[in-house]
C-alpha positions as CSV (number, residue, x, y, z in Angstrom):
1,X,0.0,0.0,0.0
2,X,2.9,2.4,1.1
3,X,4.2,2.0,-3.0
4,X,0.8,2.8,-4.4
5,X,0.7,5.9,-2.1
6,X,4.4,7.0,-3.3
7,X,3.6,6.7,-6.7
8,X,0.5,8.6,-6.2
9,X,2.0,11.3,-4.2
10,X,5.6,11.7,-6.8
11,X,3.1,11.4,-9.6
12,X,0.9,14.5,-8.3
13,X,3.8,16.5,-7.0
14,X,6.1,16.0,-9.9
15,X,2.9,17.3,-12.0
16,X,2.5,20.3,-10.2
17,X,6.2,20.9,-9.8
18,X,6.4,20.2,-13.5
19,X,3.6,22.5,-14.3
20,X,5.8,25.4,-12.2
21,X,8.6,25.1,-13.9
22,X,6.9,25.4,-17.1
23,X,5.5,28.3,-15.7
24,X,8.5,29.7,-15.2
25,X,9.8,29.1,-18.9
26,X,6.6,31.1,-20.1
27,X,7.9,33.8,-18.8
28,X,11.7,33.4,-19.1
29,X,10.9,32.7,-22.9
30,X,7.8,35.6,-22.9
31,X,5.0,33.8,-23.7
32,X,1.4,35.5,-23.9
33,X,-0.7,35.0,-21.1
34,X,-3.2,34.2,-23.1
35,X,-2.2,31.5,-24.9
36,X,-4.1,28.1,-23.7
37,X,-0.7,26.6,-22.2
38,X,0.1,29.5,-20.0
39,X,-3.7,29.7,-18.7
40,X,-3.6,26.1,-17.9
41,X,-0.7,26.5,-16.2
42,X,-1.5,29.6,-14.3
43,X,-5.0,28.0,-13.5
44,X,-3.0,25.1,-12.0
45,X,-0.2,27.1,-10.6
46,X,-1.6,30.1,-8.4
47,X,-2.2,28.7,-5.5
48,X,1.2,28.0,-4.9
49,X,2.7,30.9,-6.8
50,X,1.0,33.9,-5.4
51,X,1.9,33.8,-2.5
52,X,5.2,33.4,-3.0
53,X,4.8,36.2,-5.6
54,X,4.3,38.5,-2.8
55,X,7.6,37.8,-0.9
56,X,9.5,37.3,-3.8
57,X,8.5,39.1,-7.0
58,X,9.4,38.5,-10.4
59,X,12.4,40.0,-12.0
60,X,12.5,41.5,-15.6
61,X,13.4,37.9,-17.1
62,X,13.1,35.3,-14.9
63,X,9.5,34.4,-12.2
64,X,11.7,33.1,-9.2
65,X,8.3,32.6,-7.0
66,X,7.7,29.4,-9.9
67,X,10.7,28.2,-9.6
68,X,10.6,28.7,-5.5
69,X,7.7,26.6,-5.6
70,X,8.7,23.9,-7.8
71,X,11.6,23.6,-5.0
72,X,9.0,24.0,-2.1
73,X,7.0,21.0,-3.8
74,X,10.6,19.0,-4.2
75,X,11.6,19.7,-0.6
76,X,7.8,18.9,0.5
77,X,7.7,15.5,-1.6
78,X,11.5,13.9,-0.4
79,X,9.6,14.7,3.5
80,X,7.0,12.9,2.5
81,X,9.4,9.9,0.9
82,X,11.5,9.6,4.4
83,X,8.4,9.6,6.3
84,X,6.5,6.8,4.6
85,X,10.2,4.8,4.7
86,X,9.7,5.6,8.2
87,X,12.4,7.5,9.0
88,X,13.5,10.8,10.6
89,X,14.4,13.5,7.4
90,X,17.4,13.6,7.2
91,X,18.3,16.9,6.0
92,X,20.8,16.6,3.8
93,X,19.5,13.4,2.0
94,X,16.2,15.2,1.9
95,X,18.0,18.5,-0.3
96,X,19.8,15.8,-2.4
97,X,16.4,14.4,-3.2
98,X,14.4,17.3,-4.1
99,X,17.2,18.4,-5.8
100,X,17.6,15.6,-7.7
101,X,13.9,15.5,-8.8
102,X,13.7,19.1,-9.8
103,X,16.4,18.5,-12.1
104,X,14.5,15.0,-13.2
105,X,11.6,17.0,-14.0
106,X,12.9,19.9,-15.5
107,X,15.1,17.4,-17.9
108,X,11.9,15.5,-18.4
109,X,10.0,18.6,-19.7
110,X,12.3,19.3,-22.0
111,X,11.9,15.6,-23.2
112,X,8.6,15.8,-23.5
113,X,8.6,18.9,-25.1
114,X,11.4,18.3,-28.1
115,X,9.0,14.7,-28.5
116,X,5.9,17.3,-29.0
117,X,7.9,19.1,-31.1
118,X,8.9,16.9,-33.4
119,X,5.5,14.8,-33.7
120,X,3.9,17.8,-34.5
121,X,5.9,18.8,-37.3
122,X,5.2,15.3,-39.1
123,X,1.8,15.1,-38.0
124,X,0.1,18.6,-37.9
125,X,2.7,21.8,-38.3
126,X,0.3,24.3,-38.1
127,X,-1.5,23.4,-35.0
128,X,-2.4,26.1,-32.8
129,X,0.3,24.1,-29.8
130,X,3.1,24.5,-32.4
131,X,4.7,28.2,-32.2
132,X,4.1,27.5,-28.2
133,X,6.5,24.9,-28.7
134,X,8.7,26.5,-30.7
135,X,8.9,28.8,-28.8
136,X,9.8,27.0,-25.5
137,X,12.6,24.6,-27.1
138,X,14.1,26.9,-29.2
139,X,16.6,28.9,-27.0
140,X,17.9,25.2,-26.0
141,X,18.2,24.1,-29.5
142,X,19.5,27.5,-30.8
143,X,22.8,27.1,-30.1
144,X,23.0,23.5,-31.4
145,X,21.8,24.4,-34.8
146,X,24.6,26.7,-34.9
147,X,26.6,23.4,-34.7
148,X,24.9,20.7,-36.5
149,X,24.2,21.3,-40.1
150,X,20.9,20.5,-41.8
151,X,21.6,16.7,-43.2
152,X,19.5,16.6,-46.0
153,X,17.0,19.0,-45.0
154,X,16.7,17.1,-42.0
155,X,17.2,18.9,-38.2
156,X,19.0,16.8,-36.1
157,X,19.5,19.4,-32.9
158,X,16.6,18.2,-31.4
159,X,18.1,14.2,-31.5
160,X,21.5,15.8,-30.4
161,X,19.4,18.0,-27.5
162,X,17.7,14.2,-26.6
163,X,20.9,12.6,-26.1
164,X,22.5,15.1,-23.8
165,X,19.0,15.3,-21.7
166,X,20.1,11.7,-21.5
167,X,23.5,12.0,-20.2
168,X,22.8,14.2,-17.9
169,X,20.3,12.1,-16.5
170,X,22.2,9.1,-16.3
171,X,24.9,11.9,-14.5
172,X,22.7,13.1,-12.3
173,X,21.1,9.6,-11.0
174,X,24.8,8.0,-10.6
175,X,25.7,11.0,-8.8
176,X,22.6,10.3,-6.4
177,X,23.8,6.9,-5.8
178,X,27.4,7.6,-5.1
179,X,26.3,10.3,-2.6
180,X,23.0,8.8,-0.7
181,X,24.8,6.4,1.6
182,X,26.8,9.4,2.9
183,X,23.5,11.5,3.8
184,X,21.1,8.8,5.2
């Protein structure tokens, strides 16, 4: 029962946390608040965000009260992980953990993204998702275009983008392991 309720709890945590982030992209990256994404997003966001909002405003560029909150969420959801092992927190295993998961999630929305991406430029290119899209992946896949050259008329930044998400994935979890039996 204790696995069902973990998976339940990560699941809706990592959403919302997930869902912050993104929130925080639509405004690093200046998307309208109009567009469908960023009302979802707000809509599922704002009870978490506002708040924060008010000690700790946006800047110019960058909506550190998201990004606060996806951290709050990571901090809140490693608690809950420790407790349901049965253990005291441990505070330092517990920072390693959300930490760990925030950068799991963030790496995973950029996956998930690129994927969206690139099955809608096969399937529909003009859908009304697609410039949202673009216009979240593209600052990571800018500079990459500058490197990789169209292979017959083919864009392979997004498969190069993938495989780094990848490595640093596989970093970051062998990097967990090495250091979790020296913070439990």
């Amino acid at each position: 029962m204790t696995d069902i309720l973990w998976l339940v709890i990560r699941m809706v945590g990592g959403l919302l946390a997930t869902a912050c982030i993104l929130r925080a992209l639509a405004y690093r990256f200046h998307l309208s608040p109009h567009n469908p994404i960023s009302q979802f997003v707000n809509a599922v966001t704002d009870w978490i965000v506002k708040p924060l909002r008010r000690v700790l405003p946006p800047s110019r560029s960058n909506d550190w009260a998201s990004v606060l909150a996806a951290a709050v969420l990571a901090l809140v959801i490693a608690i809950i992980y420790m407790l349901l092992l049965g253990r005291m927190p441990m505070p330092g295993f517990v920072l390693l953990m959300a930490a760990s998961m925030l950068i799991e999630w963030v790496l995973y929305l950029m996956i998930g993204m690129l994927i969206l991406q690139a099955v809608l430029s096969w399937v529909n290119p003009h859908a009304p998702i697609a410039p949202t899209i673009n216009q979240l992946t593209h600052p990571f896949l800018a500079p990459i275009r500058k490197i990789v050259p169209l292979i017959g008329g083919v864009d392979l930044s997004p498969m190069v983008l993938l495989l780094i998400i990848y490595v640093l994935l596989e970093f970051v979890q062998m990097t967990i392991f090495r250091l979790a039996p020296y913070l439990a």
